[in-house]
C-alpha positions as CSV (number, residue, x, y, z in Angstrom):
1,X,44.2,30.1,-73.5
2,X,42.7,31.7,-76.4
3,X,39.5,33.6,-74.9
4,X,36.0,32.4,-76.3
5,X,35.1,35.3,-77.6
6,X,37.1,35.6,-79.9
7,X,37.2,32.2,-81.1
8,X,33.5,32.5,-81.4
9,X,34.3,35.8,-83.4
10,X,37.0,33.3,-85.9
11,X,34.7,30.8,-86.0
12,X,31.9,33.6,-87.7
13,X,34.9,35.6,-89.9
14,X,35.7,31.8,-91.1
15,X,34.5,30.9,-94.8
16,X,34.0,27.0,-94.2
17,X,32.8,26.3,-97.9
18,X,36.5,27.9,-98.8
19,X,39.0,26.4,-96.2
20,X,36.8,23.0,-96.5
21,X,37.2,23.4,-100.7
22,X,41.1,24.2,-100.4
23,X,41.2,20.0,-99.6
24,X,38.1,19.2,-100.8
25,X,36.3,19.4,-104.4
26,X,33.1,21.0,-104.0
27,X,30.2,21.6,-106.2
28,X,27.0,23.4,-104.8
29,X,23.7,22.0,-104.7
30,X,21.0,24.4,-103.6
31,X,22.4,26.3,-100.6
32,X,24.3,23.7,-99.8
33,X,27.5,22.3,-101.1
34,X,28.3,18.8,-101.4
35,X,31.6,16.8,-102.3
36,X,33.7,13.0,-101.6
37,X,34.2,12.7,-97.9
38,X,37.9,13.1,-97.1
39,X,37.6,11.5,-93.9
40,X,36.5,8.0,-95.4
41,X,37.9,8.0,-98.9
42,X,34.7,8.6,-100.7
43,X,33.8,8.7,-104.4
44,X,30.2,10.0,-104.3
45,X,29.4,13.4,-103.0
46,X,28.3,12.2,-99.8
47,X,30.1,15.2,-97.7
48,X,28.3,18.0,-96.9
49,X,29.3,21.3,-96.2
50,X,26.4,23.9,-95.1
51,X,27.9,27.4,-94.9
52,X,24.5,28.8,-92.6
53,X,25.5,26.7,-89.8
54,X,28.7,26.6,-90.2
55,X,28.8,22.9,-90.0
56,X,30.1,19.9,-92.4
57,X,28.8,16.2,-92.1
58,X,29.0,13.1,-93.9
59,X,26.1,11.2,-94.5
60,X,28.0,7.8,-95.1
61,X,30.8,8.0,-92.1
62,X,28.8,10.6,-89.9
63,X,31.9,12.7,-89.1
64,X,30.9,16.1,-88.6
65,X,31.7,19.4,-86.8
66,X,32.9,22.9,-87.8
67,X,35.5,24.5,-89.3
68,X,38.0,23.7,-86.9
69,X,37.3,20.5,-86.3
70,X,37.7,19.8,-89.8
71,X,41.5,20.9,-89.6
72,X,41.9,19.0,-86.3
73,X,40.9,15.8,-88.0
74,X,42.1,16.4,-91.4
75,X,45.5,17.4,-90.6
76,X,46.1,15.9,-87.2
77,X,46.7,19.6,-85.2
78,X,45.3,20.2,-81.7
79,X,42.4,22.9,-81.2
80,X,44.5,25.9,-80.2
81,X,46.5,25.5,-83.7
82,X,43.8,25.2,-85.5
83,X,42.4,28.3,-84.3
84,X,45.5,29.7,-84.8
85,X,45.2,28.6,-88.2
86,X,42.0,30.0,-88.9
87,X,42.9,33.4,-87.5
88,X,45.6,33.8,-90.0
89,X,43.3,32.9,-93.0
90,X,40.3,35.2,-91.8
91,X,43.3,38.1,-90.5
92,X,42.4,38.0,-86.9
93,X,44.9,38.3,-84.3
94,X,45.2,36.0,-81.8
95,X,47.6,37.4,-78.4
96,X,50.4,34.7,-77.6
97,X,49.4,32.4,-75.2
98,X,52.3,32.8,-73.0
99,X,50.6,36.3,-72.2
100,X,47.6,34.7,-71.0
101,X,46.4,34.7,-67.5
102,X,43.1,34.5,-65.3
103,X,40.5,36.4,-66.2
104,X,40.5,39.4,-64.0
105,X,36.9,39.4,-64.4
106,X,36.2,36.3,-63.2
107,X,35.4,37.2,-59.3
108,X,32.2,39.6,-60.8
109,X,30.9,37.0,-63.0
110,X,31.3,34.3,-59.8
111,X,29.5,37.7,-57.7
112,X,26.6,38.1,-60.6
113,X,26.0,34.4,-61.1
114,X,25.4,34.2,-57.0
115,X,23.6,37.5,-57.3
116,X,20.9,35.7,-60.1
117,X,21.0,32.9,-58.0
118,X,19.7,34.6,-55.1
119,X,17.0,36.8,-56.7
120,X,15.3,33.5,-58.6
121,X,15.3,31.6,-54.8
122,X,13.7,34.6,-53.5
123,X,10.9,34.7,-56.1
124,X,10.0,31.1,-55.5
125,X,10.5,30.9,-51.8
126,X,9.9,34.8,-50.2
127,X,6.6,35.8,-48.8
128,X,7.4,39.5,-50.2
129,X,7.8,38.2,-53.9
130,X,4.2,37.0,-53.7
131,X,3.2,40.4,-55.9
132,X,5.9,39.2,-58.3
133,X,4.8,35.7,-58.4
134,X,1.1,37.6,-59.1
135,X,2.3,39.0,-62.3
136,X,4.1,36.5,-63.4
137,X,1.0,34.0,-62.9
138,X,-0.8,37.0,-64.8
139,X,1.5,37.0,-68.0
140,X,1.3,33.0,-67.9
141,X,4.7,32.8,-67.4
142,X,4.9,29.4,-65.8
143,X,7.5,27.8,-62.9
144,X,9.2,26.0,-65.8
145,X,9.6,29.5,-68.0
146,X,10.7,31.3,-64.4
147,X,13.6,28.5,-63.9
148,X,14.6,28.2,-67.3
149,X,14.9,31.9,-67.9
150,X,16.1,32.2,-64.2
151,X,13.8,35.4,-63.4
152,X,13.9,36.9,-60.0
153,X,13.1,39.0,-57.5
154,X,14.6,41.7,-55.6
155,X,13.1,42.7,-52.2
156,X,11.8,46.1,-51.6
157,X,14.2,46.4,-48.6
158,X,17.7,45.8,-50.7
159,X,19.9,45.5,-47.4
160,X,18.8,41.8,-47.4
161,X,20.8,41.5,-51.0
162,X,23.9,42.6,-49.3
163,X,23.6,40.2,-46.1
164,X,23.1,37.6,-48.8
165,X,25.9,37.9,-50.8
166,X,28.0,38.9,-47.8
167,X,27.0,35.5,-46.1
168,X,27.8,33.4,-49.6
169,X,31.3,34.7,-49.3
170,X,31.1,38.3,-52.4
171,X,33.3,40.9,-51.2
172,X,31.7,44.1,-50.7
173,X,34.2,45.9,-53.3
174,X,33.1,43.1,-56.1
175,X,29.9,43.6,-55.3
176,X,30.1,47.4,-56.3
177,X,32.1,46.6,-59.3
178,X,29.7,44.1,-60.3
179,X,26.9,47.1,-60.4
180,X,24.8,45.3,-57.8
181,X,25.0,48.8,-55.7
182,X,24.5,52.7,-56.6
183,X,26.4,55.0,-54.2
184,X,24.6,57.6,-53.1
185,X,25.1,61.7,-52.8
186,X,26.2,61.3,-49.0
187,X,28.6,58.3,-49.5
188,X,25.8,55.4,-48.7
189,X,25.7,52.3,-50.7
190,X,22.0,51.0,-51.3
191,X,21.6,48.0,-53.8
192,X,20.4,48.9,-57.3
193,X,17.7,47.1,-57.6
194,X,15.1,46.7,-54.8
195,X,11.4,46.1,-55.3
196,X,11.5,44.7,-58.9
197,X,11.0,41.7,-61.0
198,X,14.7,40.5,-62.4
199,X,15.9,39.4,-65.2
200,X,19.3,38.2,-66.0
201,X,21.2,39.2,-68.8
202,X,24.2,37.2,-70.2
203,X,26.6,37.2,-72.7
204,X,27.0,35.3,-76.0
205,X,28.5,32.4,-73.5
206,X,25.5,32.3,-71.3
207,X,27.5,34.0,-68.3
208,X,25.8,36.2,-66.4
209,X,26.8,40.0,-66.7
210,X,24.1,42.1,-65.7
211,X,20.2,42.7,-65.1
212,X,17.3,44.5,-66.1
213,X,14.7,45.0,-63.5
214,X,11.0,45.7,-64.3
215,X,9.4,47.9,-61.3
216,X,6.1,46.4,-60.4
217,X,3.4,49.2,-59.0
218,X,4.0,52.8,-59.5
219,X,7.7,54.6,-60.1
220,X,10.0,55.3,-62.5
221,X,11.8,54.0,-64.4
222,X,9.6,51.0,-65.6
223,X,12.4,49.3,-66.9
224,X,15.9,49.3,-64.9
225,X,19.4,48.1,-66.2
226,X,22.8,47.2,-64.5
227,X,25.4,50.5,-64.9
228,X,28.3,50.4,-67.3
229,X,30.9,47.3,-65.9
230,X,34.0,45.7,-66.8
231,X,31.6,42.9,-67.9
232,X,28.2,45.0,-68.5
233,X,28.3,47.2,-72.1
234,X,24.4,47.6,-72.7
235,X,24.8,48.8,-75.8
236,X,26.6,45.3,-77.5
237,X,24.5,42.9,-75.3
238,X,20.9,41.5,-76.7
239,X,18.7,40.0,-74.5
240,X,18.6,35.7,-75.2
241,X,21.1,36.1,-77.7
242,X,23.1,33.2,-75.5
243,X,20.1,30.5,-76.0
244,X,18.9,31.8,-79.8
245,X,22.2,32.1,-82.0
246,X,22.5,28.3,-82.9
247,X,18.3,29.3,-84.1
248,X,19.7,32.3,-86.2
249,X,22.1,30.4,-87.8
250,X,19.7,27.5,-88.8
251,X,16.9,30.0,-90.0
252,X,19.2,32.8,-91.0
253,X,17.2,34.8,-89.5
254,X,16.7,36.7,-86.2
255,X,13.4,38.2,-84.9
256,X,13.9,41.4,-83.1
257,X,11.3,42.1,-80.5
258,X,10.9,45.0,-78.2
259,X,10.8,43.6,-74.3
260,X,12.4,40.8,-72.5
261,X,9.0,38.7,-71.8
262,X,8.1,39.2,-76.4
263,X,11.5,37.3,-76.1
264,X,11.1,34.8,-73.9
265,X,7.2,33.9,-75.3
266,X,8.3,33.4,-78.5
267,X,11.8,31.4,-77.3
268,X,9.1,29.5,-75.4
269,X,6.7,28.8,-77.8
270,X,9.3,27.3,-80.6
271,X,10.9,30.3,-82.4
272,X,13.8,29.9,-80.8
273,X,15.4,32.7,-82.9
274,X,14.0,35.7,-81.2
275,X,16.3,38.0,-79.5
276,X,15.8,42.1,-78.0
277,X,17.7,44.5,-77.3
278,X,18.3,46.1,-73.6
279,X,16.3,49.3,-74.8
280,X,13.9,50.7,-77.6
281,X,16.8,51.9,-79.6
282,X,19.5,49.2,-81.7
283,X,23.1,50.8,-81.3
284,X,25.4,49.7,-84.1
285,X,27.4,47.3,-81.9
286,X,24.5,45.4,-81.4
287,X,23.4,45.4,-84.9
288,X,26.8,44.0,-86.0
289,X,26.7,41.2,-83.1
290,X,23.6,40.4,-85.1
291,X,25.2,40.5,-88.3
292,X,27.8,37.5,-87.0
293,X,24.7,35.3,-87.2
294,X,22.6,36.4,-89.9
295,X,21.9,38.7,-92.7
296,X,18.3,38.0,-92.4
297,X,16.5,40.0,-89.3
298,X,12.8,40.6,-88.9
299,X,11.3,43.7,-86.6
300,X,8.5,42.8,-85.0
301,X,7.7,45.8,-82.7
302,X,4.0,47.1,-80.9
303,X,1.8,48.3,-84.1
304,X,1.7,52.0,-82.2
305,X,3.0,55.1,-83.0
306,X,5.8,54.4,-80.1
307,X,6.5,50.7,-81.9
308,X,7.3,51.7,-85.6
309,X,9.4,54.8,-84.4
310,X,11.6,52.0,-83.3
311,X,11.0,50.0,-86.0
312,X,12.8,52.0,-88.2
313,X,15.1,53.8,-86.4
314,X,16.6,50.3,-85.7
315,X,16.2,49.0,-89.1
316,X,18.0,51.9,-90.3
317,X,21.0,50.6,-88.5
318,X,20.8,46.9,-89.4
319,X,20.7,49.0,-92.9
320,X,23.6,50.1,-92.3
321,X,25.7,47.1,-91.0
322,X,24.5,45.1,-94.1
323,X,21.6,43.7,-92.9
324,X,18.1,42.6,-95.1
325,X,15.3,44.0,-92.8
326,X,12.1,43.6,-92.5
327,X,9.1,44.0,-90.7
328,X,6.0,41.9,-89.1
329,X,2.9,43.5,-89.0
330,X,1.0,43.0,-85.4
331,X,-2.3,43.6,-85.1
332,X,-3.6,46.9,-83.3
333,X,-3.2,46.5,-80.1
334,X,-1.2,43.5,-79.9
335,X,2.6,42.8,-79.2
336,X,4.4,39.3,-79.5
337,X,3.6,38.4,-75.9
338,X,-0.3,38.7,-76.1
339,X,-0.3,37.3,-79.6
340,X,1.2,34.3,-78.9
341,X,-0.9,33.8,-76.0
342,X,-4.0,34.5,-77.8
343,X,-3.4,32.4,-80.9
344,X,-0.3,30.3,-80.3
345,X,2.9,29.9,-82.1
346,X,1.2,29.9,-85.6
347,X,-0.5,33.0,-85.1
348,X,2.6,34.3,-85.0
349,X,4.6,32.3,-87.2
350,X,1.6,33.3,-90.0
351,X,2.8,37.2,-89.4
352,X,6.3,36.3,-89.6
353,X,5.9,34.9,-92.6
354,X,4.1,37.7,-94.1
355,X,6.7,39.9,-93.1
356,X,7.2,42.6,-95.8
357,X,10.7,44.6,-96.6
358,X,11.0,48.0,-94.2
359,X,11.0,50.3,-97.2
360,X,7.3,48.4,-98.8
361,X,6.1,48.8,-94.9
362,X,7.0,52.7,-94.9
363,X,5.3,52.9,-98.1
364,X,1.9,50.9,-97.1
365,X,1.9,53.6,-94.1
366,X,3.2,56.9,-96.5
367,X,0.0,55.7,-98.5
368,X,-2.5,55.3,-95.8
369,X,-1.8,58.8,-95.3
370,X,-2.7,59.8,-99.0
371,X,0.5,61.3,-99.3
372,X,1.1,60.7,-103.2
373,X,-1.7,62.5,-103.8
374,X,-0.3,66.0,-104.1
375,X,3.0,67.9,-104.8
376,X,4.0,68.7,-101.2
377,X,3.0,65.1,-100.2
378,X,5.0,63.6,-102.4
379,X,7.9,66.0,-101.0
380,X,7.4,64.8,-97.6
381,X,7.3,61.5,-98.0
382,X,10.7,61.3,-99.6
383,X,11.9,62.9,-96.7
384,X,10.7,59.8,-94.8
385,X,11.6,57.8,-97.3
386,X,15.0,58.8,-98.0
387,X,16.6,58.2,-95.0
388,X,16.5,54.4,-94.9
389,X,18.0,54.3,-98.8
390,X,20.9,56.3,-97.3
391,X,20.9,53.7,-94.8
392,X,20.9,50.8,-96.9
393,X,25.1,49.9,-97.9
394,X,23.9,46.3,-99.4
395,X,24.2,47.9,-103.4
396,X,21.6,46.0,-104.5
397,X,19.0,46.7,-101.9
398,X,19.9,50.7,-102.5
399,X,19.3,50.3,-105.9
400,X,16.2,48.2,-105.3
401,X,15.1,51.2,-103.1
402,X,16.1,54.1,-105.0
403,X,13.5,52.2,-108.1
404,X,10.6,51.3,-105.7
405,X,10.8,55.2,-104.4
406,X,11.4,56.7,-108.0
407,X,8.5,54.4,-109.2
408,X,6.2,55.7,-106.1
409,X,6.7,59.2,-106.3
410,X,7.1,60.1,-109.7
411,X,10.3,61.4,-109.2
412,X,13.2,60.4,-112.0
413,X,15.2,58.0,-110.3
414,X,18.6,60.3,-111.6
415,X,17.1,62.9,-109.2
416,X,16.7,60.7,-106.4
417,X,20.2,59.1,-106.8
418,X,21.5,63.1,-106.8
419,X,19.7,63.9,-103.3
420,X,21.2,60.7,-101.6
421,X,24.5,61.7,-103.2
422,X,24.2,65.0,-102.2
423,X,23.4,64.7,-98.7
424,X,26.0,61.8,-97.9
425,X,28.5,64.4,-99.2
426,X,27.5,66.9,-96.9
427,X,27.8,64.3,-94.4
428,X,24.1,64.3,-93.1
429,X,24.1,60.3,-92.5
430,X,20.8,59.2,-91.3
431,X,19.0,62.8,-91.1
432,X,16.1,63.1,-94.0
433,X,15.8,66.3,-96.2
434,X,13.4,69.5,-96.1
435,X,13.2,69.0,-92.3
436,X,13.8,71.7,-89.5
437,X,16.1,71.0,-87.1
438,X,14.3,68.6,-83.7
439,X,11.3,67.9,-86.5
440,X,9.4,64.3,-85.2
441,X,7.6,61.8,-87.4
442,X,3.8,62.1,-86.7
443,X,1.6,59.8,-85.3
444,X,1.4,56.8,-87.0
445,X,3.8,57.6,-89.7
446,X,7.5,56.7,-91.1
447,X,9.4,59.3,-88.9
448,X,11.9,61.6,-90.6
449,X,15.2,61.1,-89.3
450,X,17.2,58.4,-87.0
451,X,19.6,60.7,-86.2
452,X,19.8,62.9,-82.4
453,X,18.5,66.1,-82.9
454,X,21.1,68.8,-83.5
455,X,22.3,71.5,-81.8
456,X,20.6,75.0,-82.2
457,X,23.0,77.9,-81.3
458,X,20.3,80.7,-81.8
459,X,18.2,78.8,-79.1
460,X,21.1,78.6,-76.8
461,X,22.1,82.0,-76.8
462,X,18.1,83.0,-76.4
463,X,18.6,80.5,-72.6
464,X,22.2,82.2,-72.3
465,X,21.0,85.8,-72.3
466,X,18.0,85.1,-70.4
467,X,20.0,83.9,-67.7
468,X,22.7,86.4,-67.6
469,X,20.5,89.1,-67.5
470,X,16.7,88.0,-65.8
471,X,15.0,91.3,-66.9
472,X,15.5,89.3,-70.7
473,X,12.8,86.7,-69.9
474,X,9.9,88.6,-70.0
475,X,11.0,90.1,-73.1
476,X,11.5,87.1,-74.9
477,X,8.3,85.4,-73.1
478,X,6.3,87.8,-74.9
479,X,7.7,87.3,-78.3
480,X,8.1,83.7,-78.4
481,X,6.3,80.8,-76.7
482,X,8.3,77.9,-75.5
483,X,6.9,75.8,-78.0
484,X,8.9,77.9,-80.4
485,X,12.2,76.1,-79.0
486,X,12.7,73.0,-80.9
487,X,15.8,71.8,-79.0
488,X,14.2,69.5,-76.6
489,X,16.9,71.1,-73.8
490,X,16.4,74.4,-74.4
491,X,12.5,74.0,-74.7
492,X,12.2,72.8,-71.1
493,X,14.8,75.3,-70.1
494,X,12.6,77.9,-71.3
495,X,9.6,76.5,-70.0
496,X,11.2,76.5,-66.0
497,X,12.5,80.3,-67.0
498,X,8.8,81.6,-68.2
499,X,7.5,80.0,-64.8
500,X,10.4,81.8,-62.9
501,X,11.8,78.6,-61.1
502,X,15.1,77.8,-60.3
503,X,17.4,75.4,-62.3
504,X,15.9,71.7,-63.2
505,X,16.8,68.3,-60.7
506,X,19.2,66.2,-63.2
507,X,20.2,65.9,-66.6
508,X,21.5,67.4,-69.7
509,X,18.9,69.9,-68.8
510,X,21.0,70.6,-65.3
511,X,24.3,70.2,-66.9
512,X,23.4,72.5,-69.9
513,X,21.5,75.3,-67.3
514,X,25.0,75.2,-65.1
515,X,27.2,75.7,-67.8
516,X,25.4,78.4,-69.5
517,X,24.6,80.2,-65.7
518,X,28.4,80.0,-64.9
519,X,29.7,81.7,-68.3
520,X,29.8,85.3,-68.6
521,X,27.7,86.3,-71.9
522,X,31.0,88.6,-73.9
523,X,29.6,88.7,-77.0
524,X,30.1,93.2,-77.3
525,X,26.2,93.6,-78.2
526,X,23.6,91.2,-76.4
527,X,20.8,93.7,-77.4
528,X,21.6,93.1,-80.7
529,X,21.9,89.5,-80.1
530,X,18.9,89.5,-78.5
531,X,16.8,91.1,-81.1
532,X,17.9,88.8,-84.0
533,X,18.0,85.8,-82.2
534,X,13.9,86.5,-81.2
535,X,13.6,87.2,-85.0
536,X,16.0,84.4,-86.1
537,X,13.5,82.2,-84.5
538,X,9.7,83.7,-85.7
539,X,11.2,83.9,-88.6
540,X,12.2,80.0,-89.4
541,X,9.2,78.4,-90.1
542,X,9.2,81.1,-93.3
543,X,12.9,80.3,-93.9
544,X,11.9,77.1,-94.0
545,X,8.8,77.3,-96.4
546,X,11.1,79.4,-99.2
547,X,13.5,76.4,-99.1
548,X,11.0,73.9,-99.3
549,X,9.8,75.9,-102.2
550,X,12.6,76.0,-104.0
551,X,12.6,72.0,-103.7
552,X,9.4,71.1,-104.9
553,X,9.6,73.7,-107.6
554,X,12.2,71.3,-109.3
555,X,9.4,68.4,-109.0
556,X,6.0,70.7,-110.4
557,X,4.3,70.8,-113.2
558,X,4.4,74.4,-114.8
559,X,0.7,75.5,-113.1
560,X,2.4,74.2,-110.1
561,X,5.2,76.6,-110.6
562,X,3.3,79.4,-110.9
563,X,1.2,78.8,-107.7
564,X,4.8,78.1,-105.6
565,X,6.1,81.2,-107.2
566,X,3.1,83.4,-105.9
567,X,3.7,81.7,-102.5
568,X,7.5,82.5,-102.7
569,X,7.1,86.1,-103.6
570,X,4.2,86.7,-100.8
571,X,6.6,85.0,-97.9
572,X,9.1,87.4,-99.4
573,X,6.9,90.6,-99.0
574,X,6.2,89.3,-95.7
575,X,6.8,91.8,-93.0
576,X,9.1,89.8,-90.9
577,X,11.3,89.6,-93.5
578,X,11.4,92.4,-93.7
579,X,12.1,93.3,-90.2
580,X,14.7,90.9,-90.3
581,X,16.0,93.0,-93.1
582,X,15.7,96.4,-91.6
583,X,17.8,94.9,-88.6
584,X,20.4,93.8,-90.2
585,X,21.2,96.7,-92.0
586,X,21.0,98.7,-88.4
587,X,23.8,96.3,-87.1
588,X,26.3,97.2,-90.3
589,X,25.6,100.7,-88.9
590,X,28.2,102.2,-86.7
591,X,26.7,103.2,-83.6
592,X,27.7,105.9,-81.4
């Protein structure tokens, strides 16, 4: 048995229009190609073949199907041969069958299915799920729209789960594979999800692999997912992607949206092509599943600041797995739920229409800032602009870029094409230029990099030595607020340290204070190290300046020149660098 995965994955490496036209003379007629039918001995180009739904049909005999059907009835093999066949052509390998045998995931899929089975009775039938019912009747999310989507409930007091699934016959150790429970400190297993609206998550097949549960009241987190599984891999998994791929394929195009419920409105309203992802951020797995179905994807994300971060941060990485992005503009206020319950399906179909390309939208917003308007404007918009034409490996739509930004700014296009060079050799990927390290987009804005923030050493050894030697904190306290730590780690790190409290509850902030508590600092000179790495830090935002200077003088005018070359010299004469200077020399001195 060849798995379905990976004949789905064949089926989307497969060329039809070439395996079909190695038997078959076609000609193309719009995006379609056309050709005699094979199947009834046709003269007139009554076969066609249409490549964005992988499909062929014939409009005088009516045989149709994909591309392995067409070697199944055109050359008289069975299904697992033509796949076979298919695999070869496309260079996918499929394992020998004789190696085949049961899914060992099959018992958690059986456990998840009775799981989702159990949480939707519970919402329709449980005096407890009444808040749930509440909300749901609040978001107009209908009995149909709860059984179709199969949405549930799980009770507050999770203990009923396990007698549930215990009584349906789930053994307890599937049951923890399956991510249904979380083990506690002490050894005690509690269910995951208690208290919460559910939704079920399936794979491309439509099996059931995991959840997401939305808390309703007060707590944290809003939004919970199923742990890591055999079967559950959040980061390759979009939500609805099992009901809206046959959509993507016949509009070659998908429409991203942010929550489960944008998803389900729009599936529910007729865009059946609307699919999101189990988090705000797109991983690159999930951008490639994508990719399988289309080329074409449109963002359609909250209009807040919150909403375009993710707009393009994940556009950057459909950028980068060869996708055409672009994104619909929402009005203030409004995401795809509330819109399409306001105004219908054709309110929304009307934005989606009007979508614009991801680089024109980052533009519109670069020039509701006025940012054009001046030298240094103009610098730091490139930096938020530069980024997604690194991003972009479709040739044409970098080139298209590199023109519309060259055009924009002013800049020679040469020069732009030298700074994207540039950086990709120095390997900087998605990070943007002229930018100190942990900088954020503001408000409203383009932000200036996709990438995780870096790693600071200075900052580091600044947490390292205070906590190695106590008497260090007020020192540093009074030289540098904690606002001065860009590393979002070491910030709060140094925020606990200034208030003189003990290490933080969980987290990288936990795992980084532990490591850095249980290392002995044996660097020969921590005064030393102390002092410059106080400096180090007062001293970047000037650092900083001088190398942005020394950008933007490439870009002036020559009365611009003159005024950055006044600036340059007076951040020069400044007296921290000159500190700075003074204590450097004193290290190269030997001490006694």
């Amino acid at each position: 048995m060849i798995a379905p995965e990976l004949i789905e994955q064949i089926r989307d490496a497969a060329d039809i229009v070439a395996i079909i036209g190695e038997s078959v003379e076609l000609k193309r007629t719009g995006s379609d190609w056309r050709g005699p039918c094979p199947f009834h001995g046709g003269t007139h180009r009554n076969f066609s073949v249409v490549p964005r739904k992988q499909m062929y049909h014939c409009f005088v005999c009516h045989e149709s199907g994909d591309v392995f059907t067409y070697l199944m009835k055109r050359f008289g093999l069975d299904y697992p041969t033509a796949v076979r066949e298919i695999a070869a052509k496309v260079g996918i390998a499929v394992p020998d069958v004789r190696t085949a045998g049961p899914d060992p995931n099959e018992p958690l899929y059986s456990a998840l299915s009775t799981a989702a089975d159990w949480f939707a009775r519970r919402l329709r039938e449980a005096d407890d799920a009444k808040g749930a019912r509440d909300y749901l009747d609040s978001r107009e999310l209908g009995d149909d729209v709860r059984d179709q989507y199969q949405l549930g409930f799980a009770p507050p007091r999770g203990e009923e789960l396990l007698e549930g699934l215990k009584g349906l016959g789930v053994e307890d150790e599937v049951v923890k594979k399956a991510g249904l429970v979380s083990e506690r400190d002490d050894k005690t297993v509690v269910p995951r999800f208690r208290g919460r609206l559910i939704f079920p998550i399936a794979d491309v097949r439509g099996r059931v692999v995991g959840f997401g549960g939305r808390i309703l009241g007060e707590g944290e987190p809003k939004y919970l997912n199923s742990p890591e599984t055999p079967v559950f891999h959040k980061g390759t998994l979009l939500y609805a992607l099992d009901r809206a791929r046959s959509a993507i394929r016949t509009e070659n195009l998908a429409v991203l949206v942010e929550g489960y419920v944008d998803a389900i409105r729009l599936q529910s309203a007729g865009i059946a092509n609307a699919v999101a992802p189990l988090g705000t951020s797109l991983t690159a797995e999930q951008a490639r599943l994508l990719r399988r179905y289309t080329k074409q994807v449109a963002l359609a994300y909250d209009a807040d600041a919150p909403g375009q971060k993710s707009s393009f941060r994940n556009a950057d990485e459909l950028l980068r797995q060869g996708a055409s992005v672009s994104v619909v503009t929402l009005p203030p206020g409004e995401d795809p739920d509330t819109l399409v319950r306001r105004g219908g399906a054709a309110a929304f179909q009307a934005l989606l229409d009007a979508a614009v390309d991801v680089f024109e939208r980052k533009i519109q917003l670069l020039d509701r800032k006025g940012l054009a308007g001046t030298l240094e404007g103009r610098r730091d918009a490139l930096d938020r602009l530069l980024p997604t034409i690194r991003a972009a490996q479709d040739p044409i739509t970098r080139e298209l870029y590199v023109s519309r930004a060259a055009q924009w700014s002013g800049v020679a296009k040469e020069v732009l094409e030298q700074e994207v060079g540039r950086q990709e050799a120095k390997g900087v990927g998605g990070r943007a230029l002229g930018v100190g390290q942990g900088a954020t987009g503001r408000q409203g804005e383009p932000e200036r990099t996709g990438a995780p923030i870096a790693e600071i050493p200075t900052e580091r050894t600044l947490i390292h030595l205070m906590l190695a030697a106590p008497d260090n904190i007020a020192r540093v306290k009074a030289e540098l607020p904690a606002t001065e730590f860009r590393h979002p780690v070491y910030r709060a790190l140094a925020e606990l340290l200034y208030a003189g409290a003990g290490p933080p509850g969980e987290g990288p902030e936990r795992e980084t204070w532990e490591r850095l508590a249980s290392t002995p600092y044996e660097r020969p000179e921590p005064e030393v190290d102390l002092v410059q790495a106080v400096m180090w830090v007062l001293d970047r935002p000037k650092r900083e300046r001088l190398e942005e200077i020394d950008r933007l003088i490439g870009l002036a005018s020559a009365a611009e020149k003159d005024r950055l070359l006044n600036e340059k010299r007076a951040l020069i004469a400044g007296g921290a660098m000159r500190f700075r200077r003074k204590a450097l020399k004193a290290e190269r001195e030997p001490r006694h």
